[in-house]
N, C-alpha and C positions, 0 to 999 in steps of 0.2 A: 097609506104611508108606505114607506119602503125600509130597505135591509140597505148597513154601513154600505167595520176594513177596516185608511188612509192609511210626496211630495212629490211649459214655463209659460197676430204683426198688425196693428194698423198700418202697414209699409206693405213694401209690392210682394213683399216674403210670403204674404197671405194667401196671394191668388195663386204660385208656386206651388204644381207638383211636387211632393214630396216622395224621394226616392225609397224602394223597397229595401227590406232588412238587409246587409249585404249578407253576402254569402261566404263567410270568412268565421272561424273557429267563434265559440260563443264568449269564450276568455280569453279571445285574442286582442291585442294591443291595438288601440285608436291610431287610424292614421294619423300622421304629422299633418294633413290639414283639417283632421276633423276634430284633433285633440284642443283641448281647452285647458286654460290655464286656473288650478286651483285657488292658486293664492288668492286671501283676503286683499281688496283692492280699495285703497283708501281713494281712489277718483269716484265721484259720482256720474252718473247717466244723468243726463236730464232730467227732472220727473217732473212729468205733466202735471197740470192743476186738476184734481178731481173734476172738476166742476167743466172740463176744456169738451166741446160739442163732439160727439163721435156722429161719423158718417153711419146714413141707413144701412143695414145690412139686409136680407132678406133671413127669414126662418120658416120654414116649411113647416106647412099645418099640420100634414102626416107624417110623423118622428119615423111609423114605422121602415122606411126605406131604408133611412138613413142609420137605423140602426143595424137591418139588413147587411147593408153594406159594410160597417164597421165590423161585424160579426165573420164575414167573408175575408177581408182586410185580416183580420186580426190571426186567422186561422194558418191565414197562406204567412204571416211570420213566424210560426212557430220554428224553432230551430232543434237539430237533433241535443242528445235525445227526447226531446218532448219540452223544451224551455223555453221562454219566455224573458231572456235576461234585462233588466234593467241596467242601462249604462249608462253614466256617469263617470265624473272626473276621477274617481278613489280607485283607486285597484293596490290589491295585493299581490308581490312578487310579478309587477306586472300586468295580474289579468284580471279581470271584472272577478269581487267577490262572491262568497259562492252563497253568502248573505241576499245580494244583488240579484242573484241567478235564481235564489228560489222564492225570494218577495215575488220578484218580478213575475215565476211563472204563477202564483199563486192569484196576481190580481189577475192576469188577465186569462186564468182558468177561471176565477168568479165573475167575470165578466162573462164569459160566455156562456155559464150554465145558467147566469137570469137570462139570456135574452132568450126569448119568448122560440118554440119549435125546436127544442134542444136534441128531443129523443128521434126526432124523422130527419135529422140532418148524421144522416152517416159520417160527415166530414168532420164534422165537431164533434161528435161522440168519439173517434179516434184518437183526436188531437184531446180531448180529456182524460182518455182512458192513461196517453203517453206522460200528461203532466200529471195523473196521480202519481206513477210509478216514480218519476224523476224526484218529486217529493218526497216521494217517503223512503227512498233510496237519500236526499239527502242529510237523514239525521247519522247518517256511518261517515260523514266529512269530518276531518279532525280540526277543521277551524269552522264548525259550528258546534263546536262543544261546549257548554257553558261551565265546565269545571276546568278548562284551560286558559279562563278569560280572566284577566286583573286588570283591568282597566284599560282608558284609553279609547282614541277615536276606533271604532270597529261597526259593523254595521250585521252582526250574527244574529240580534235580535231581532232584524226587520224579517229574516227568513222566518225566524222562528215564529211572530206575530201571524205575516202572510203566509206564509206557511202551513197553518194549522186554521187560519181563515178558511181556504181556500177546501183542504179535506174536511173539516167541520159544511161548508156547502155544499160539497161531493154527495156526502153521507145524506145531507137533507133533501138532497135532490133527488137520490136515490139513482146516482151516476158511476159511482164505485163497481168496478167488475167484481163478480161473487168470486170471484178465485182473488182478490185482494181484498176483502173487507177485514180480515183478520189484521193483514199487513198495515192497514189506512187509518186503522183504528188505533193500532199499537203509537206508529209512527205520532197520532194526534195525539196520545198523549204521552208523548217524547217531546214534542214540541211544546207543549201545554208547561212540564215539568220542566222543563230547559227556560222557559219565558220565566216563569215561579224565581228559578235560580239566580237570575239576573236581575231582578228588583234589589232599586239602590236600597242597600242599610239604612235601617233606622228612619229613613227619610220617606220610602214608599214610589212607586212609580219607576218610570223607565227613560234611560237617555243611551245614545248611541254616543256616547263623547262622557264614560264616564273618569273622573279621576283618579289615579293610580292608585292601586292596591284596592284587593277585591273586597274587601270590608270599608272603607272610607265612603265614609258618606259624603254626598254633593247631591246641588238639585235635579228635580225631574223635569224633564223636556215634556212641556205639551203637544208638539209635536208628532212624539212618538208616544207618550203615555194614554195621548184618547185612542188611537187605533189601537192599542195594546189592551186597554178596558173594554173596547167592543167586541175581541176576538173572545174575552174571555166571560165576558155579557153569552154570547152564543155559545159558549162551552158549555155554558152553567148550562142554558135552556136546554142542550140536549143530551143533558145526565153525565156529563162529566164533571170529575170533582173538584171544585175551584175554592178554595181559603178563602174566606168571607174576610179575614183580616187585612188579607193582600188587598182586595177592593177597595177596603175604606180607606186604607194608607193611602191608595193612590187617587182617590179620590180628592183627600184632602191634599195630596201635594201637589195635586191639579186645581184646587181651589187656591192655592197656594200663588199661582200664576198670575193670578186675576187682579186689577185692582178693579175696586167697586164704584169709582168714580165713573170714568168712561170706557170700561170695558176692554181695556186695554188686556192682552195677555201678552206676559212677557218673553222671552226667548229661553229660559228656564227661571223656576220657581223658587221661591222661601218665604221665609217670614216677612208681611211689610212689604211688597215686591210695590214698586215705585212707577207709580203712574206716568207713564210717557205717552199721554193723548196726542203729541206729536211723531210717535213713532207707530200708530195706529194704520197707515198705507203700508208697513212692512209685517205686519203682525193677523191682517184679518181671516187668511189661512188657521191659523191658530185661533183665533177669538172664533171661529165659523165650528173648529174639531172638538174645542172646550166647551163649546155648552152643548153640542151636538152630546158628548159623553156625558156630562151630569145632568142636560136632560133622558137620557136615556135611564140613568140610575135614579131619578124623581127626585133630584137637585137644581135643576135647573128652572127658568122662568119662558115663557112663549115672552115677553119683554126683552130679556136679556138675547135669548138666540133672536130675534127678530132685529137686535140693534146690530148684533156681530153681520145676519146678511146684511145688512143697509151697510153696514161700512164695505165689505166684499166688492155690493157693485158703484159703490161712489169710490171706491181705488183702484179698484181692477186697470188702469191704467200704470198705476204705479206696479204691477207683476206681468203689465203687457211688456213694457220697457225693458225688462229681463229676461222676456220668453227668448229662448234660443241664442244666447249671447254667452260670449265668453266669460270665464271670472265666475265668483259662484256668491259669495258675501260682499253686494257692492251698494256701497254708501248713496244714497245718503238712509237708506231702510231696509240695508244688510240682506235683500230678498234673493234670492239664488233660483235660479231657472227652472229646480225639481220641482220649488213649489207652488210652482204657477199651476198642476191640476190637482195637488195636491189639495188647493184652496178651493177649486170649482166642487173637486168631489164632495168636500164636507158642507160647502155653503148649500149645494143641490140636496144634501140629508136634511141639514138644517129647515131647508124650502118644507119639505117634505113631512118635517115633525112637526110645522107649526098646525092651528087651528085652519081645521078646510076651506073659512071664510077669507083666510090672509094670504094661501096661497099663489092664486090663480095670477097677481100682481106681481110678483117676484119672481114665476117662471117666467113671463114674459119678458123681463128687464135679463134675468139669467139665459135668457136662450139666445138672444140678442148679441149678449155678452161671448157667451162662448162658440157660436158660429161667425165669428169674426174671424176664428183661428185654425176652421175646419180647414183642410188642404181639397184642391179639385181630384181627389183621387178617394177623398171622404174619411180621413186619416187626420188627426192629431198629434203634435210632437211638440216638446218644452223646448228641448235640447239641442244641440248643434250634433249630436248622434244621430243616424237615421232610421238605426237600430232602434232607438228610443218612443221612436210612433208606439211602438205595441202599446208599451205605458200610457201614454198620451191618450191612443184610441183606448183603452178599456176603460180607465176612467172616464172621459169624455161618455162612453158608451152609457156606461150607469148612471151616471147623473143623468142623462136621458130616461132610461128604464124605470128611474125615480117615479119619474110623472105619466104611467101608464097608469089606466087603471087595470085596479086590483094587481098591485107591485106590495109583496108583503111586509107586511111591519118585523122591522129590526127588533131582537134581541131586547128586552129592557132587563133591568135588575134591581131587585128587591131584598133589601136586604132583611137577613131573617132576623131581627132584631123588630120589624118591621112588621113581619108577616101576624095577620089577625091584631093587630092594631088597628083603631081608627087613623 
């Protein structure tokens, strides 16, 4: 099994080099021709019919190369001081969030410390050493403070989640330079205590769009509340101290998402949440990250996550249609281009938690799937950024790293209500 985290060409865009991170401030403003238009876009895209024949792709036997390479790729984008920014439509006063800036360099520093030969590559030992520091320098940012936040779209928790992933991996790797372990460790649990602060009221879980006023309670985003349970899945496992109450809250407001018919999960939870088996192509990302997290907590069913992959690769056309396109929530299944590997990441965990017997069928169909969108340079990207490969490739990279053997088992959690029970 493997470790988590978690949010876009059948066309000629496929075979297309993709150009290198430019070389322009890391919170500097999108060109006028690479900026994309936020707004919700009531036009729909096409969407193909699940069922429509996708052309042969090829998939190479030995991942190792290819993951070689992404690991090379990924290194030569680091930007100073040591970041990894995730870009997208949203910026604050302008410039990519610093939310943004530290998710971003968070995944794709845990990207690099699985992949396999961490400690004899000089080059990646540096470029790790730079994105601790940049991390744990980010908790003194005054807009990732979580006692300055009263609602509202913001995206401070995604640093905080990735953020605290990312040095929570450091630590386990035993990749933190002894002149910062002090520092790595504090900052983890800054992050840990800032994630805590931001759970909706009353309700449990976590959303980056919450409703005004810092007490008002509204639903949790599945989205963001399974990568936010995984981060704190791995706190627990290594002796940091996490509120058994917080988990179960958000456990249940991520059960909350569900309906129990067809497996549907919705775009945020409550009571009753209303089965749209026809919005199920816009949703398998989420139905892939939901049982991924309460299989992990021993809620879950190897049925239910096995039905969330099968929806994954029988729509993955419906989040081909979005990769790299303008517009972000477009009809007719509201999917936005971040979480095109957003969905590959979880549905490859999901591969990976089933029974060893079920596996071997669903990598194949998954690997298929996702070197459809490899670039000839061995790089990944959702987005009309070009900046955005890093994302692209580090996810991509790990759902690979998944299917090595001996790739460690993720984080579970047990709740101590639980413990010495039959």
């Amino acid at each position: 099994m493997t470790t988590s985290l978690l949010p876009v060409l059948l066309s000629i865009v496929c075979s297309m080099p993709q150009a290198p991170a430019p070389q322009v401030p890391a919170d500097g403003p999108a060109s006028p021709a690479a900026r994309e238009s936020s707004r919700r876009s009531r036009k729909a895209d096409p969407a193909p019919a699940p069922s429509a024949p996708r052309a042969p792709v090829e998939v190479p036997k030995d991942l190792a190369p290819v993951i070689a390479t992404a690991v090379e790729r990924l290194v030569a984008m680091q930007e100073d001081p040591g970041q990894w920014p995730y870009e997208g439509v949203y910026r604050v006063g302008g410039k990519i969030p610093v939310g943004y800036r530290i998710g971003g360099t968070g995944i794709c520093g845990e990207a690099l410390l699985r992949a396999p030969g961490y400690t004899e590559d000089p080059a990646r030992v540096a470029a790790i050493g730079k994105a601790i520091s940049f991390v744990c320098e980010g908790i003194k940012e005054p807009l990732m403070s979580p006692d300055d936040y009263d609602g509202g779209y913001d995206v401070r928790g995604w640093g905080m989640c990735y953020g605290a992933r990312f040095l929570l991996a450091a630590q386990r790797a035993g990749a933190v330079p002894e002149a910062m372990k002090d520092q790595a460790k504090a900052a983890t649990e800054w992050y840990l205590a800032a994630l805590a602060k931001l759970e909706i009221p009353q309700v449990g879980g976590w959303t980056y769009s919450r409703q005004p006023g810092r007490e008002t309670p509204c639903p949790a985003s599945p989205f963001m509340t399974a990568p936010c349970l995984e981060t704190l899945f791995a706190a627990k496992a290594q002796g940091y101290a996490v509120d058994p109450a917080m988990i179960e809250r958000a456990l249940k407001a991520l059960a909350g998402t569900t309906a129990a018919g067809s497996g549907y999960v919705d775009y945020s939870g409550g009571k009753g949440v209303k089965d749209k088996a026809d919005q199920i192509p816009g949703a398998v990302g989420r139905m892939c990250a939901a049982e991924v997290a309460m299989t992990l907590a021993g809620r879950g069913s190897p049925e239910r996550l096995e039905r969330a992959i099968e929806a994954f690769c029988a729509h993955w056309d419906a989040l081909e249609v979005r990769r790299a396109k303008t517009g972000t929530h477009v009809a007719p299944y509201g999917v936005a281009p971040y979480y095109f590997f957003y969905a590959h990441y979880y549905a490859a965990q999901g591969i990976a938690l089933l029974p060893d017997d079920r596996r071997e069928k669903h990598w194949a169909v998954f690997n298929a799937l996702l070197f459809r969108t490899r670039s000839a340079e061995g790089t990944w990207n959702d987005r009309v950024f070009p900046r955005s490969a890093n994302f692209g490739t580090a996810m991509s990279m790990m759902a690979l790293l998944m299917q090595q053997p001996g790739a460690p088992d993720p984080a579970r959690w047990t709740s101590p209500s639980t413990v010495g029970s039959e």
